[in-house]
C-alpha positions as CSV (number, residue, x, y, z in Angstrom):
1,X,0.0,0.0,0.0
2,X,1.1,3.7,-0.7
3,X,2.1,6.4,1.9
4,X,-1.4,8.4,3.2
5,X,0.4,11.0,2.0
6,X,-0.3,13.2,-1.4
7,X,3.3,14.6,-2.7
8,X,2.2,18.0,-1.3
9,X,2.0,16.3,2.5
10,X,4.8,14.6,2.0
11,X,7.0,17.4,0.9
12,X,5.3,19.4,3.7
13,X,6.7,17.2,6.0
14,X,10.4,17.4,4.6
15,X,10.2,21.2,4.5
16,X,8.5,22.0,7.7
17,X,8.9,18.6,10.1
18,X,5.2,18.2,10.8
19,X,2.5,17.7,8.8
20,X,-1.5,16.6,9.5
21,X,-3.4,13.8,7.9
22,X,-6.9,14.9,8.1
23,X,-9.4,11.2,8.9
24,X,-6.4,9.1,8.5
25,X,-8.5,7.1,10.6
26,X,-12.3,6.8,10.6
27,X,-15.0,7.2,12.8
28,X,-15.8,3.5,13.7
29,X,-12.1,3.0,14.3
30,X,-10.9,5.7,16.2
31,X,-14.1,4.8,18.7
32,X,-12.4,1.0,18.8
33,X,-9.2,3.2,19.8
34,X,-10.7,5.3,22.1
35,X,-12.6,2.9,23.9
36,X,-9.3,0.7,24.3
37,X,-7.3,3.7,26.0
38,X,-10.7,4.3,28.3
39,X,-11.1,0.3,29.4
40,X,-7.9,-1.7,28.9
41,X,-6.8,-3.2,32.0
42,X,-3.5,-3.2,30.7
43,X,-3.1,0.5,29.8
44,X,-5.0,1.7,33.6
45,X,-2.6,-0.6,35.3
46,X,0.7,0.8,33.8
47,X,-0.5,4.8,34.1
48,X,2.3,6.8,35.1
49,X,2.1,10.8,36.1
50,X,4.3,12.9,34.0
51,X,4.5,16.2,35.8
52,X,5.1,19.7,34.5
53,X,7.4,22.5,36.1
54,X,4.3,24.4,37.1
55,X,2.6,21.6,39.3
56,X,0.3,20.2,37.0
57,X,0.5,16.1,35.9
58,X,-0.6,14.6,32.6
59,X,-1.1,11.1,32.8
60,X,0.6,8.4,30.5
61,X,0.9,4.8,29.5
62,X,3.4,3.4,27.4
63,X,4.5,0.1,25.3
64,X,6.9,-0.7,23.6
65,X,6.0,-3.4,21.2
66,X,3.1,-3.5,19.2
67,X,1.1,-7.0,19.3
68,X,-2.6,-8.0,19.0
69,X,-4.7,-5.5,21.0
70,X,-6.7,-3.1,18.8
71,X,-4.0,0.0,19.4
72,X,-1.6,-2.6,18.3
73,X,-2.9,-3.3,15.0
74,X,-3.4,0.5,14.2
75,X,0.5,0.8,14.7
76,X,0.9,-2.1,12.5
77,X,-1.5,-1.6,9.8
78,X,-0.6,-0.7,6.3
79,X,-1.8,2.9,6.3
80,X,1.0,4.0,9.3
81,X,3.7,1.7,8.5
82,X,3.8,2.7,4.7
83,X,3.5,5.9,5.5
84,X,6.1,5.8,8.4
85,X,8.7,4.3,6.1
86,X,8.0,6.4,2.8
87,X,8.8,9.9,5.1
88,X,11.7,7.9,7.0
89,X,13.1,6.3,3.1
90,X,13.4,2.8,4.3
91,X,12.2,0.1,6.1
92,X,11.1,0.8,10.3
93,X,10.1,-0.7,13.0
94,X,7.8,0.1,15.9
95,X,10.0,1.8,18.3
96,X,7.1,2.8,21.1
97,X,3.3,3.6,21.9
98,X,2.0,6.2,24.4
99,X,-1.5,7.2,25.6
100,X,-0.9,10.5,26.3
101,X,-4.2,11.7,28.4
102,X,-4.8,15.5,29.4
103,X,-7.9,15.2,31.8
104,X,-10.3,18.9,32.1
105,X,-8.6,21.0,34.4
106,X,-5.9,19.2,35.7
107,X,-4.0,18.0,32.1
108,X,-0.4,19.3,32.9
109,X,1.9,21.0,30.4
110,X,5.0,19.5,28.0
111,X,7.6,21.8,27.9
112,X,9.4,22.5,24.6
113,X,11.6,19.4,23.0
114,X,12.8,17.2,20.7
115,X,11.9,13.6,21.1
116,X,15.5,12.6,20.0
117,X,16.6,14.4,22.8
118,X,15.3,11.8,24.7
119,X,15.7,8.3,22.1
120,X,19.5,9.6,21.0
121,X,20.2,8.0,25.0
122,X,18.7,4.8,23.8
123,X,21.8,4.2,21.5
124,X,19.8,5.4,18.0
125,X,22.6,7.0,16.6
126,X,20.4,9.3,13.8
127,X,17.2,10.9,14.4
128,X,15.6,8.6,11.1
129,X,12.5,8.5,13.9
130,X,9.1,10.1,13.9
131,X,6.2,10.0,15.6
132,X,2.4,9.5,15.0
133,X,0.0,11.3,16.9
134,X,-3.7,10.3,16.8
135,X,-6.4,12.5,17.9
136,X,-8.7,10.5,20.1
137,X,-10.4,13.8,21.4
138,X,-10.8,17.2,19.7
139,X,-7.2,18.9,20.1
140,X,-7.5,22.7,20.3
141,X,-6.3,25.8,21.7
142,X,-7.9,25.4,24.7
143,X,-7.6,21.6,25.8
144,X,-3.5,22.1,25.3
145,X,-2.9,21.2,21.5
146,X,0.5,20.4,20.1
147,X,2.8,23.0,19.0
148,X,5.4,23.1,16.7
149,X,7.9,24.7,15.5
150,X,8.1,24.8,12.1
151,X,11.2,23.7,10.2
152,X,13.3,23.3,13.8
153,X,14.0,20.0,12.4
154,X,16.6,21.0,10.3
155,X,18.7,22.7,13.4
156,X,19.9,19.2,14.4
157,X,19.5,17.7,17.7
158,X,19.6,20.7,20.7
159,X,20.9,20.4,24.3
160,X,18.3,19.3,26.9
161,X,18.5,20.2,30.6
162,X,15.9,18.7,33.4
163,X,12.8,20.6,34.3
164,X,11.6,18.1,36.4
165,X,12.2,14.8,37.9
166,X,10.1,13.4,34.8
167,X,10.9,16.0,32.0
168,X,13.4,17.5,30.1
169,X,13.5,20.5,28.0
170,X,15.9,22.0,25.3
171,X,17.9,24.7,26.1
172,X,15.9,28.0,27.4
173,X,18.3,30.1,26.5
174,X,18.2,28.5,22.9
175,X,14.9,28.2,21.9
176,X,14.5,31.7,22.9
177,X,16.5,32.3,19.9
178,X,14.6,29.9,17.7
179,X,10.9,31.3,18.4
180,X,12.7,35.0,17.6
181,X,13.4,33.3,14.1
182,X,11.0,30.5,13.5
183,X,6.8,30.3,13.3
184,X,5.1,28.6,15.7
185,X,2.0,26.2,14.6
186,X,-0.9,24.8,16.4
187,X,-1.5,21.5,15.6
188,X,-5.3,21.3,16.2
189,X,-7.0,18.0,15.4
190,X,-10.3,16.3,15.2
191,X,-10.7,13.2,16.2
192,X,-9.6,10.5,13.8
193,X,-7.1,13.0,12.0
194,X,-3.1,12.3,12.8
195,X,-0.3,14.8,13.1
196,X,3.1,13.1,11.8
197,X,6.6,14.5,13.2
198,X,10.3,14.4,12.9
199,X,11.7,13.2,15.7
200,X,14.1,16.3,15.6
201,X,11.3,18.7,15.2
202,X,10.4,20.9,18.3
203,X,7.1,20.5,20.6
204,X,5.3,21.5,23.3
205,X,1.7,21.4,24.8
206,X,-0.2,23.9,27.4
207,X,-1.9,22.9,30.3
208,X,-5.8,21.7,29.8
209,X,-7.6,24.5,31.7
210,X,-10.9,23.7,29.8
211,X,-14.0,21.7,30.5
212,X,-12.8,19.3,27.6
213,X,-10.6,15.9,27.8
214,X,-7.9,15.8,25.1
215,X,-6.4,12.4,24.7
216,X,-4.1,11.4,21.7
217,X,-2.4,8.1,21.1
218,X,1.0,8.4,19.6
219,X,3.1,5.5,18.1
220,X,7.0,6.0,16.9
221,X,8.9,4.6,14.4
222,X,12.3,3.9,13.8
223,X,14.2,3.2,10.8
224,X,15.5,-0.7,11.5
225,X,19.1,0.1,10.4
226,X,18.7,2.9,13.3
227,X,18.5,0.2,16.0
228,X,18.5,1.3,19.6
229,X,21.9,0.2,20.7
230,X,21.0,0.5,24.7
231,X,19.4,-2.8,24.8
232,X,17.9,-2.8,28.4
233,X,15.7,-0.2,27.5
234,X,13.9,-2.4,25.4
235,X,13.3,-0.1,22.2
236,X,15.8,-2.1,20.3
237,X,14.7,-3.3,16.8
238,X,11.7,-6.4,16.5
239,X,10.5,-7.4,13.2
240,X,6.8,-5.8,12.6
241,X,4.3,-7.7,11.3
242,X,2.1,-5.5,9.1
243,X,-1.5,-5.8,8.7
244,X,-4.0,-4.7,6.4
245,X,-6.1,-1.5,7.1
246,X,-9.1,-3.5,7.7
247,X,-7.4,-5.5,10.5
248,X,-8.4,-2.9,13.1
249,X,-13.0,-3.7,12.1
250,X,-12.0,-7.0,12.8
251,X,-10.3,-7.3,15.6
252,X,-13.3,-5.0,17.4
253,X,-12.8,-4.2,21.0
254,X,-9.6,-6.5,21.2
255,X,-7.2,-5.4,24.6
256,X,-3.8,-6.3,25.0
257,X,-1.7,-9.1,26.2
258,X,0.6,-7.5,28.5
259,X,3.9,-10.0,27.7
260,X,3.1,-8.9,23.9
261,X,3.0,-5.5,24.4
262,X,5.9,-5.1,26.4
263,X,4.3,-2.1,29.2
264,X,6.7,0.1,31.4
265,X,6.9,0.5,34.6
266,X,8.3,3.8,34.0
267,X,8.8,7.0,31.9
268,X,12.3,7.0,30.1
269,X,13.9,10.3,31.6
270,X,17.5,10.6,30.9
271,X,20.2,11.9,33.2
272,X,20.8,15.5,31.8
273,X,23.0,18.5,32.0
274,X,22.9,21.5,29.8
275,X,26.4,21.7,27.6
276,X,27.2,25.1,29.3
277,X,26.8,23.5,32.7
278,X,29.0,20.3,31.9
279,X,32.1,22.6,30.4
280,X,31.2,24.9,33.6
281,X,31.8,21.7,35.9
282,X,35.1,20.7,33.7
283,X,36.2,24.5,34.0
284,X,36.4,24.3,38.0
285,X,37.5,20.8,38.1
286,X,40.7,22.0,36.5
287,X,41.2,25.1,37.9
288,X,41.1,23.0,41.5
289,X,43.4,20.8,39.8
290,X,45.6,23.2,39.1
């Protein structure tokens, strides 16, 4: 099957690092995928809090293979995978899976990064990653939409520093700089559409302050000659069996085996200091030496 992607989109996504596929999935199946996230067993047991640096907490649940459940098949199927491996330019495999879930009111904040900023510590040596994110909710404005900015994949991977015990964030000081000379995009989605990005490409949410849930699924790829080289965080290449589009209708309300699907018991935050803060350290450990 061919990429979901007309040319236009697809150049889209090489010029600016983002790009939204409007009812990549339909009605009927995004309920199945909603439904899944709400009742799963699997996903409730293995939610995590991921808070923000200004006390609020969005709650997560992540996998990191993609087997039989229903969310499973919709990371395998033909649509995503094609699509995955046309923008990436060869062959990938499913790298993880996250529920991200912004509840009304209480939804915490992402501050701005790069997902390779995070998945360069698991040993992938080039940022030949993206991401997938699928609108379960309507994603606005209001409920704490993605943002983007536009083109900042191009600028390579940027220094992170810790903002939390559970987040990391690139370089204030930095992306101050960028948002002087680069747009900034909200990403809003119905539910059903998908909002494809480089794994280099600069993101944030807001807090949800609103009345309204917003709850996405996201699945990442990675390009198999890419392969995580940390093997004990367990993103390291697996072969992916496709499926065909209409695997997700059948399957129906199918939840997950939890030895397939490979759950963590914890967010992957790594140990981080800013560049300018490392050469400090090595600055006074030689002038004491000295």
């Amino acid at each position: 099957m061919p990429s979901a992607l007309t040319p236009e989109q697809h150049h889209q996504y090489l010029d600016h690092g983002a790009v939204i596929v409007r009812g990549m999935f339909d009605a009927e199946e995004t309920a199945l995928l909603r439904r899944a996230m709400e009742s799963d067993p699997q996903v409730e047991q293995h939610a995590l809090l991921r808070p923000d640096a200004e006390g609020g907490n969005t709650r997560i649940s992540l996998w990191n293979r993609a087997g039989d459940s229903v969310y499973g098949l919709a990371a395998r199927s033909a649509r995503m995978v094609d699509t995955a491996e046309a923008l990436i330019g060869e062959p990938v495999y499913h790298f993880q899976s996250k529920l991200t879930a912004k509840d009304p009111y209480v939804g915490g904040a992402w501050e701005w990064h790069q997902d390779y900023g995070y998945w360069y510590h698991n040993g992938c040596l080039r940022p030949d990653m993206l991401s997938c994110m699928i609108a379960l909710d309507r994603s606005d404005r209001h409920n704490g939409c993605l943002q983007v900015v536009s083109g900042s994949h191009k600028l390579g991977r940027i220094d992170h520093v810790p903002v939390s015990e559970k987040q990391n964030a690139a370089d204030p000081k930095r992306m101050a700089w960028i948002l002087e000379r680069y747009p900034l995009v909200h990403c809003e989605l119905d539910p059903g559409d998908v909002l494809i990005f480089h794994s280099n490409t600069l993101h944030r949410s807001d807090q949800n302050r609103s009345p309204n849930r917003r709850w996405t699924l996201l699945v990442a790829y990675n390009a198999i000659s890419n392969d995580a080289l940390v093997r004990e965080d367990d993103r390291s290449y697996v072969p992916l069996d496709k499926v065909d589009d209409g695997a997700i209708k059948r399957a129906g309300l199918r939840f997950a085996n939890a030895q397939d699907e490979h759950f963590a018991k914890a967010a992957f935050v790594p140990k981080v200091a800013s560049e300018r803060k490392r050469a400090d350290e090595a600055a006074a450990e030689k002038a004491s030496a000295a």
